[in-house]
BADOZA-570780 format. One record per residue (C-alpha): residue number from 1; chain; x, z, y; residue in one letter. Coordinates in Angstrom, 3 decimals, always signed. Example, Ala and Ser with C-alpha at 12.3 -4.5 7.8 and 13.67 -1.06 7.14 Angstrom:
BADOZA-570780
+-----+-------+----------+----------+----------+-----+
:   n : chain :       xx :       zz :       yy : res :
+-----+-------+----------+----------+----------+-----+
:   1 :     A :  +12.300 :   +7.800 :   -4.500 :   a :
:   2 :     A :  +13.670 :   +7.140 :   -1.060 :   s :
+-----+-------+----------+----------+----------+-----+
//
This chain:
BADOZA-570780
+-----+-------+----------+----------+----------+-----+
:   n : chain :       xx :       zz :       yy : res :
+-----+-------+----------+----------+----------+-----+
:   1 :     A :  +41.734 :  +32.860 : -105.401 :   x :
:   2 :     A :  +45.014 :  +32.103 : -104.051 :   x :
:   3 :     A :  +47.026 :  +29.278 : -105.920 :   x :
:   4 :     A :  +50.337 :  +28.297 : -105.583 :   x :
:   5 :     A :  +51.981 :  +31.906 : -104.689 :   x :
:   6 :     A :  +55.260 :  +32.433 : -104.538 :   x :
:   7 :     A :  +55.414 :  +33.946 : -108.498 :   x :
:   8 :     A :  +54.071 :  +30.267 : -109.068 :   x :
:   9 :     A :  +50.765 :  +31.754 : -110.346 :   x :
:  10 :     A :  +47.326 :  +32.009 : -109.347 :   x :
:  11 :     A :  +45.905 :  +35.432 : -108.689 :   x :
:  12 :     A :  +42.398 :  +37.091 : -107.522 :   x :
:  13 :     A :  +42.716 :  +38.947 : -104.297 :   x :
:  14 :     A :  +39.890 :  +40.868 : -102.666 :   x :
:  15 :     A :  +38.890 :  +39.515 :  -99.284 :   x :
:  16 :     A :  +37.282 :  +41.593 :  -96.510 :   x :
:  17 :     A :  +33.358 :  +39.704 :  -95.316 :   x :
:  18 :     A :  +34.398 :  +39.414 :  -91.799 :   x :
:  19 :     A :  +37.824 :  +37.341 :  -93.124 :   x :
:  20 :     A :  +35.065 :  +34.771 :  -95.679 :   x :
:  21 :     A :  +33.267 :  +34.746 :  -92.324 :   x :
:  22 :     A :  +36.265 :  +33.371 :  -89.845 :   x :
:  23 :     A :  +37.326 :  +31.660 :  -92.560 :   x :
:  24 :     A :  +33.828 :  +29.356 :  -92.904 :   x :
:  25 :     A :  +33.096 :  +29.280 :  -89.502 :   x :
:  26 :     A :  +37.357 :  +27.700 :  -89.201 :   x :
:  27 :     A :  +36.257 :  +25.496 :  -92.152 :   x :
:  28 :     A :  +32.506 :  +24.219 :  -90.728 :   x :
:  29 :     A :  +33.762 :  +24.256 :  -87.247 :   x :
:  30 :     A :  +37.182 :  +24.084 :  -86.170 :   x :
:  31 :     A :  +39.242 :  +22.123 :  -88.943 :   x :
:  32 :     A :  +39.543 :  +18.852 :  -88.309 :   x :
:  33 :     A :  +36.873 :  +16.548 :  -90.486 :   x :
:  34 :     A :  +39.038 :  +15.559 :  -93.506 :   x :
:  35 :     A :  +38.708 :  +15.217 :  -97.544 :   x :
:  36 :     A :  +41.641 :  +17.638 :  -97.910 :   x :
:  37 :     A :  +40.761 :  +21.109 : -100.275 :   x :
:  38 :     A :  +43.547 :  +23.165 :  -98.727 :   x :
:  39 :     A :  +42.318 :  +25.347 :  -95.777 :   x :
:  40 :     A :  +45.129 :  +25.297 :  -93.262 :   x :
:  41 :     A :  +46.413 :  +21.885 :  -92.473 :   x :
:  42 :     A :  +48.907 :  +20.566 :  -89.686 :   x :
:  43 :     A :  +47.313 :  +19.092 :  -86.272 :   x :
:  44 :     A :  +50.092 :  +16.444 :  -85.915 :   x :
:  45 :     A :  +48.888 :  +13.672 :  -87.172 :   x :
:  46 :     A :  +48.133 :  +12.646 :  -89.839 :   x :
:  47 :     A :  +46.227 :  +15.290 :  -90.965 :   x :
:  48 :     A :  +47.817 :  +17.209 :  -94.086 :   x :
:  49 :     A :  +48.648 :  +20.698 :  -95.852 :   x :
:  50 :     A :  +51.759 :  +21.851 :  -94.345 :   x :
:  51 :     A :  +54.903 :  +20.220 :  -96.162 :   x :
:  52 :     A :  +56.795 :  +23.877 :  -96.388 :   x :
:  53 :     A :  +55.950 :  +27.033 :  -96.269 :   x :
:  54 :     A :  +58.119 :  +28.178 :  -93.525 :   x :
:  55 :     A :  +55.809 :  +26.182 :  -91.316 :   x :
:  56 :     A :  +53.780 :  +29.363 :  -91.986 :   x :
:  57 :     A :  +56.421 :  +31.330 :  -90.882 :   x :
:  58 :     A :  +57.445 :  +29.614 :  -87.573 :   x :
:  59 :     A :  +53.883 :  +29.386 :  -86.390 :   x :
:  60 :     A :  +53.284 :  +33.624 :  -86.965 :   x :
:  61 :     A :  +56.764 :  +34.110 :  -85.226 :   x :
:  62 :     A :  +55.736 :  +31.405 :  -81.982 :   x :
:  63 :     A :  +52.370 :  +33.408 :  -81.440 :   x :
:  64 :     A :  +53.947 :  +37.136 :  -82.070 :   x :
:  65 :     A :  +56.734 :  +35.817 :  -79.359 :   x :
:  66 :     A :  +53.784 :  +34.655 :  -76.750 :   x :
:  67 :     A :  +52.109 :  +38.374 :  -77.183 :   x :
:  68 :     A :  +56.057 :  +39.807 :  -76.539 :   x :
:  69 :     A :  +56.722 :  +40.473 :  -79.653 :   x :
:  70 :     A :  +60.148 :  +39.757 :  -81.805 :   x :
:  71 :     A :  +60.546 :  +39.469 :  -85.179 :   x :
:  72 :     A :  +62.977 :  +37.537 :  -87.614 :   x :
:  73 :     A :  +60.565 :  +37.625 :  -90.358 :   x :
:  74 :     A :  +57.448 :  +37.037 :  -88.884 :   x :
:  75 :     A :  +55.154 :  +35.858 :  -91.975 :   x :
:  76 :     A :  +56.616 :  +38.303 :  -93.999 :   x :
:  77 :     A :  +54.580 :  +40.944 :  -91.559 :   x :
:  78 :     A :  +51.179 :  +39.174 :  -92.822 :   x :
:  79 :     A :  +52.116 :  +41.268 :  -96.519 :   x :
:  80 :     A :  +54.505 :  +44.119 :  -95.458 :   x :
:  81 :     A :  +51.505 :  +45.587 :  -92.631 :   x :
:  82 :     A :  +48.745 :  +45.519 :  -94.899 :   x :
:  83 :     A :  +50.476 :  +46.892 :  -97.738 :   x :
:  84 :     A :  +51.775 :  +49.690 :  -96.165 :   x :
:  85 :     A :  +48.501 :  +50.002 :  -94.496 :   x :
:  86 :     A :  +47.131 :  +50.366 :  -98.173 :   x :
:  87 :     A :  +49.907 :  +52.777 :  -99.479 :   x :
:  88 :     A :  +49.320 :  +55.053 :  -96.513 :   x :
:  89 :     A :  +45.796 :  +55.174 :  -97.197 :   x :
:  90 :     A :  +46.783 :  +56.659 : -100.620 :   x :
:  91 :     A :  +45.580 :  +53.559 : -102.702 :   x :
:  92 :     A :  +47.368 :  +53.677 : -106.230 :   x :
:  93 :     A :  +50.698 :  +51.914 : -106.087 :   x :
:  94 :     A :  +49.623 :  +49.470 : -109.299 :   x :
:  95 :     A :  +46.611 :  +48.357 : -106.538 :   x :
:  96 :     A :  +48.912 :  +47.247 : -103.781 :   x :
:  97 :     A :  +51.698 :  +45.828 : -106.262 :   x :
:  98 :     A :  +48.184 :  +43.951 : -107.938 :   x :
:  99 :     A :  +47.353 :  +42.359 : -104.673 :   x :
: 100 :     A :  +50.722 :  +41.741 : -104.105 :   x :
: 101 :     A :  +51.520 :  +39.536 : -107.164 :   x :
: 102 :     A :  +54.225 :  +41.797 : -108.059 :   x :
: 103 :     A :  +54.866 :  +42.444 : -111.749 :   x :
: 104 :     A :  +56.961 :  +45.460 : -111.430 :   x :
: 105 :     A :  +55.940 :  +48.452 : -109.764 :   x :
: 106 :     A :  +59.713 :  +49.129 : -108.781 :   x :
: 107 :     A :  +59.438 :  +45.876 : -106.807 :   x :
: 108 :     A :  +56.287 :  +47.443 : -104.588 :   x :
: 109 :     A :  +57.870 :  +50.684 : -103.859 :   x :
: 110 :     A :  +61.121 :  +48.692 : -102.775 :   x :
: 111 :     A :  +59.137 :  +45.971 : -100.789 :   x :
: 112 :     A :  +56.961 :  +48.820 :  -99.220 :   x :
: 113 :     A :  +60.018 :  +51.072 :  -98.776 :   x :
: 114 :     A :  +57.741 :  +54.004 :  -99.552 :   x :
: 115 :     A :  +59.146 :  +57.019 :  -99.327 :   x :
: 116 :     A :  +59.218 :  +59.713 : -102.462 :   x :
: 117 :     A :  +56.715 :  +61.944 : -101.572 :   x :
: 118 :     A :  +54.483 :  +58.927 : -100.904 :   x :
: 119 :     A :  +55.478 :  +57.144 : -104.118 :   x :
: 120 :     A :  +54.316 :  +60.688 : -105.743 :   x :
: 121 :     A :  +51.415 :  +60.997 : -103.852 :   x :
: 122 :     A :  +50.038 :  +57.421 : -104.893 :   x :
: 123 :     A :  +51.679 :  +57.196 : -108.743 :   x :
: 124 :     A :  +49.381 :  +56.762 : -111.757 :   x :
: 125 :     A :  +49.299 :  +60.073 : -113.756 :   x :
: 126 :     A :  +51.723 :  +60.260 : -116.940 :   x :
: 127 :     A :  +50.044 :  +59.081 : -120.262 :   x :
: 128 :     A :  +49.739 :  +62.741 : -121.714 :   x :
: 129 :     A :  +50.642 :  +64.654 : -118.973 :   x :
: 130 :     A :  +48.448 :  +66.971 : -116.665 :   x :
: 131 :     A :  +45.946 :  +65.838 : -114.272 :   x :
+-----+-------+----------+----------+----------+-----+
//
């Protein structure tokens, strides 16, 4: 469950095994020993959640830079790749906008900037209309 999003409420989102498995072994093995819930924390001491979430941001754009590559909205890639990932695969558009958080369908197809015959290929069929 993911709390705190950006629509300021919680959500369900699927999660693949081998993320639950980097994710415990980060937890059991690599986090710093502390009573905090949050997963990610900050290594400067003291040990806490980050403070904003373009910390997020500035780390995913430091480590894209050290593999070469440059990007003004580096976080943003964490949603925008998968989701398009998703769309190409020809997963219904109401799926993606789901994990998403979005509310609107409109928003997805903007966010995703999915073309027409894309949007058409992935749409929910018309209440009434042919299969």
């Amino acid at each position: 469950m993911l709390r705190h999003t950006k629509g300021h409420r919680d959500r369900v989102v699927p999660r693949l095994q081998e993320v639950g498995a980097a994710l415990a072994k980060y937890v059991l093995h690599g986090r710093t020993a502390t009573p905090e819930r949050r997963v990610f924390l900050s290594l400067v001491t003291p040990v806490r959640p980050f403070s904003r979430s373009s910390t997020v941001s500035r780390i995913v754009r430091i480590r894209l830079a050290r593999a070469g590559v440059m990007v003004q909205r580096a976080a943003h890639l964490l949603r925008h790749s998968p989701a398009t990932r998703l769309v190409e695969q020809r997963r219904p558009i109401k799926e993606v906008a789901d994990l998403l958080g979005h509310r609107n369908i409109d928003t997805t197809a903007i966010y995703l900037k999915v073309t027409l015959p894309q949007l058409a290929d992935v749409a929910l069929p018309f209440p009434g209309g042919a299969p």
